[in-house]
C-alpha positions as MATLAB code, in Angstrom:
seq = 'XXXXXXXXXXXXXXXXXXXXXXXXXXXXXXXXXXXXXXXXXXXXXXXXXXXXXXXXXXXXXXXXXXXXXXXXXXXXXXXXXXXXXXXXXXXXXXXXXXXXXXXXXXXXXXXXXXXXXXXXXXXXXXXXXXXXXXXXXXXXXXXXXXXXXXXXXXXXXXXXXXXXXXXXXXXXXXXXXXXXXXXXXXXXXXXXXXXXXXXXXXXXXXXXXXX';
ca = [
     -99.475  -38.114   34.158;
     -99.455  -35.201   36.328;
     -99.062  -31.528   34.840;
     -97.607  -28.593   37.593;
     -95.713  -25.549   37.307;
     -91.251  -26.359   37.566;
     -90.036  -26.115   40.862;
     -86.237  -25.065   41.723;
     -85.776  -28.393   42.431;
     -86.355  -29.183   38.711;
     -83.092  -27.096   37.273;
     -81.331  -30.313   36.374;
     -84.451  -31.376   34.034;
     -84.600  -27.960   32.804;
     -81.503  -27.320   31.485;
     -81.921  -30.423   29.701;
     -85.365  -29.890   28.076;
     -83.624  -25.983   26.919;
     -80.480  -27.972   25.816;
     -82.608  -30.808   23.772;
     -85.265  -28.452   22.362;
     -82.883  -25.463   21.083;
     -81.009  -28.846   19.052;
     -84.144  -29.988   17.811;
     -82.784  -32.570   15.187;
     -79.321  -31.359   15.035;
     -76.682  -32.009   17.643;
     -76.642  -28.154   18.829;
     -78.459  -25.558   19.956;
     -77.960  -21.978   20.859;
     -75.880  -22.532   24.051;
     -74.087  -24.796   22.675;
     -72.479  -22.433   19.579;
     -72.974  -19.632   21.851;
     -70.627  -21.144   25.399;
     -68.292  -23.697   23.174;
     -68.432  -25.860   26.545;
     -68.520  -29.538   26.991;
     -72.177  -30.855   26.946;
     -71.846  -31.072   31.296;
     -70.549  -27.505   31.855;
     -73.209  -26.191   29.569;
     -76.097  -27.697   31.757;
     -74.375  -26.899   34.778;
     -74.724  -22.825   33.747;
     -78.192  -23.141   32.385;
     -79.115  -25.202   35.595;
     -78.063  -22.161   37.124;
     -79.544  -19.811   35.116;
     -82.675  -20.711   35.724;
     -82.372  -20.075   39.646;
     -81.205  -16.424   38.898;
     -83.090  -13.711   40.644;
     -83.670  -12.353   37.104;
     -86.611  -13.972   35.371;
     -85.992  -15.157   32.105;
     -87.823  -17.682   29.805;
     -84.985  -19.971   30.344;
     -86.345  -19.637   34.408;
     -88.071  -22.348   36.308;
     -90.957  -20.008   37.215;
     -91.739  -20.162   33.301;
     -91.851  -23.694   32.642;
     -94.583  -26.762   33.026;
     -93.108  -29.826   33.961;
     -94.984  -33.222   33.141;
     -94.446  -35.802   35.526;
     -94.951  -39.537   35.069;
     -95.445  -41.307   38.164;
     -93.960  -39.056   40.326;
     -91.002  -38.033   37.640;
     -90.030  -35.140   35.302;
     -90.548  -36.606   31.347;
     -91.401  -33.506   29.357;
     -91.421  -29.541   29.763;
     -91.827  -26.612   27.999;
     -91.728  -22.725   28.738;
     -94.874  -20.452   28.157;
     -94.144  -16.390   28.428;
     -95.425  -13.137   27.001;
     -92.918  -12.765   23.506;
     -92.224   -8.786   24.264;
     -88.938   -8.619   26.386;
     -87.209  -12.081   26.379;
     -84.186  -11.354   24.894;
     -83.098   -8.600   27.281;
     -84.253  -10.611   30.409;
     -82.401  -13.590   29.239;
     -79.203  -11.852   28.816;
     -79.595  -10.226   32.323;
     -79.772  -13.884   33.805;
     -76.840  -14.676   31.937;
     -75.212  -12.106   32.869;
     -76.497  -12.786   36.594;
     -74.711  -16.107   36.502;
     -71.625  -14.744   34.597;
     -70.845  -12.420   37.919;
     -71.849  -15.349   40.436;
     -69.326  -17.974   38.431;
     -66.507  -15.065   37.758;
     -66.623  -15.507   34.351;
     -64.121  -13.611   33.026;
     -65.927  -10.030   30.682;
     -63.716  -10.689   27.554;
     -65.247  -14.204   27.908;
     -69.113  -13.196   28.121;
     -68.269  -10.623   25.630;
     -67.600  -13.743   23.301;
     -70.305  -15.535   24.375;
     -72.764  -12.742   22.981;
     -70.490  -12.423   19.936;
     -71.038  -16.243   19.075;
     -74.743  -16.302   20.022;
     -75.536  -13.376   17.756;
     -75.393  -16.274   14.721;
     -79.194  -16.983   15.488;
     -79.833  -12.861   14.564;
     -80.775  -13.279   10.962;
     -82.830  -15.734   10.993;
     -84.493  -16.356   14.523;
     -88.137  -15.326   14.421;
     -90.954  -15.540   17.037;
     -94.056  -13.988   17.864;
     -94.834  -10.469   18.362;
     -95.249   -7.793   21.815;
     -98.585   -8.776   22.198;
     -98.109  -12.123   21.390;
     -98.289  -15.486   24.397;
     -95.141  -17.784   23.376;
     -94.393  -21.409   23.716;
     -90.637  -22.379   23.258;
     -88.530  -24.877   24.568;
     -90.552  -27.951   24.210;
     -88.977  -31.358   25.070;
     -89.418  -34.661   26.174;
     -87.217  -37.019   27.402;
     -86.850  -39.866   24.672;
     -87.716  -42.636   27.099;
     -91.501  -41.260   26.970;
     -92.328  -39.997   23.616;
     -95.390  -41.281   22.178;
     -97.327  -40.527   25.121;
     -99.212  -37.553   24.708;
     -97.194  -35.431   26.869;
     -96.219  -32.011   24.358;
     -99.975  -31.964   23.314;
    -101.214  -31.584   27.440;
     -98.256  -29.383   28.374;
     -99.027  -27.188   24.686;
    -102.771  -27.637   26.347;
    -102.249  -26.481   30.035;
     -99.890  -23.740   28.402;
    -102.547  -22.005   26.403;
    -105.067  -21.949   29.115;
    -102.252  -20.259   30.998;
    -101.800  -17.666   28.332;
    -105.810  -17.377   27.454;
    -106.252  -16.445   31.268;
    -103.333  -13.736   31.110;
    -105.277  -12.231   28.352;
    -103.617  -12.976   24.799;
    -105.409  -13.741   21.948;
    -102.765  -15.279   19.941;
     -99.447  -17.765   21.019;
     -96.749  -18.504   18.860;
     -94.290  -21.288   18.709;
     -90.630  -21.306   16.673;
     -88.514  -24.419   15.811;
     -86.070  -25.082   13.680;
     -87.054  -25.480    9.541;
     -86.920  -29.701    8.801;
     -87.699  -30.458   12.731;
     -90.665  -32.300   11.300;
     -91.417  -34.511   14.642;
     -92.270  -30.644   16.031;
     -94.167  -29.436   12.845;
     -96.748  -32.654   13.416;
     -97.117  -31.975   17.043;
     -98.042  -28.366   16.713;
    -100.002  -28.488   13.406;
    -101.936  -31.101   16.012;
    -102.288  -28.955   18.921;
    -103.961  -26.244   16.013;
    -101.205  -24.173   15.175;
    -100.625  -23.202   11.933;
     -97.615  -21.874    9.555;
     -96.942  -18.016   10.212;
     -93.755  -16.993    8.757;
     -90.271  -18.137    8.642;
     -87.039  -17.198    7.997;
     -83.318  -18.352    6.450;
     -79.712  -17.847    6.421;
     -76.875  -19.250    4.281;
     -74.688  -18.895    7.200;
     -76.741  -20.146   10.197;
     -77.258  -23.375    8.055;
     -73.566  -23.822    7.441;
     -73.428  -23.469   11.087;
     -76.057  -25.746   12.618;
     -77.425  -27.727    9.573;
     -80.857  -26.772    9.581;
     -82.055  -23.478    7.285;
     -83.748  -21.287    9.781;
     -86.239  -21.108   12.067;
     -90.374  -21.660   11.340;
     -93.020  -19.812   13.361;
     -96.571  -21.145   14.111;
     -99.291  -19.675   15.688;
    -103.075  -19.961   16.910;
    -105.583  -18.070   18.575;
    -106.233  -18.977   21.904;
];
């Protein structure tokens, strides 16, 4: 197992490990309520997405990739918390222009995504986040989320934060073991009636450690 920063090459793998971690344990995720696209045109835009020129934590600048003899099995993103949603609808928005997606359509697009509003929670302006963890099914088991969680902390500890934070959906209990194991512990959480009639799940959980 090899750990290193995402290339551009990586987009495929990374619109994949956004796609499978924003699902969790359900069968979608925040792009897919959000686009209301087939599963292949909604990798295809976050492939894209995270090649804009804007930076975003959807971006392959913000991801480590762990490879397993020589290929991509697990990622996850690791950014400062203060200023990701802005910068990740400027990317969108980026794309939107590049594709000539039509306004009234990206206008719906925010309108749909805005479901996540009452109950999303994650860490605070000062705060170093982890999000989008995934690995591809064919090698769970192997240790991979606990080096990547690892390597990303050491990342954020020589930035300068004190504290990183990591969200996931409430009943994602695969995620709850591997975090409470890489030392994180419960920080808050929050639910909605009508995000769980939407995606199945009650709300989003927030852990967090010092680092």
């Amino acid at each position: 197992m090899t750990i290193r920063s995402a290339r551009p090459e990586d987009a495929e793998f990374i619109a994949q490990t956004i796609l499978s971690s924003q699902r969790g344990y359900r069968s979608r995720g925040w792009f897919d309520v959000a686009l209301g696209w087939p599963d292949a045109q909604c990798r295809d835009l976050i492939a894209r997405i995270a090649v804009t020129h804007a930076v975003s934590m959807w971006h392959v600048s913000q991801f480590l990739v762990a490879e397993v003899d020589g290929r991509p099995a697990a990622a996850l993103c690791a950014v400062p918390a203060a200023g990701t949603g802005p910068a990740a609808w400027c990317a969108i928005e980026e794309v939107a222009a590049e594709t000539g997606l039509d306004p009234s359509e990206l206008e719906a697009i925010r309108r749909r995504g805005a479901y996540t509003r009452a109950c999303w929670v994650q860490g605070g302006e000062g705060d170093w986040m982890i999000e989008h963890v995934a690995t591809d099914p064919a090698y769970r088991g192997h240790g991979l989320v606990q080096a990547l969680i690892a390597h990303a902390l050491d990342k954020g500890r020589a930035a300068g934060f004190g504290r990183a934070t990591i969200s996931f959906l409430i009943g994602n209990m695969p995620a709850e073991r591997a975090y409470t194991k890489a030392g994180f512990v419960f920080a808050d959480e929050k639910r909605d009636p009508a995000f769980e009639a939407l995606i199945g799940a009650p709300g989003f959980r927030m852990f967090a450690r010092e680092i």
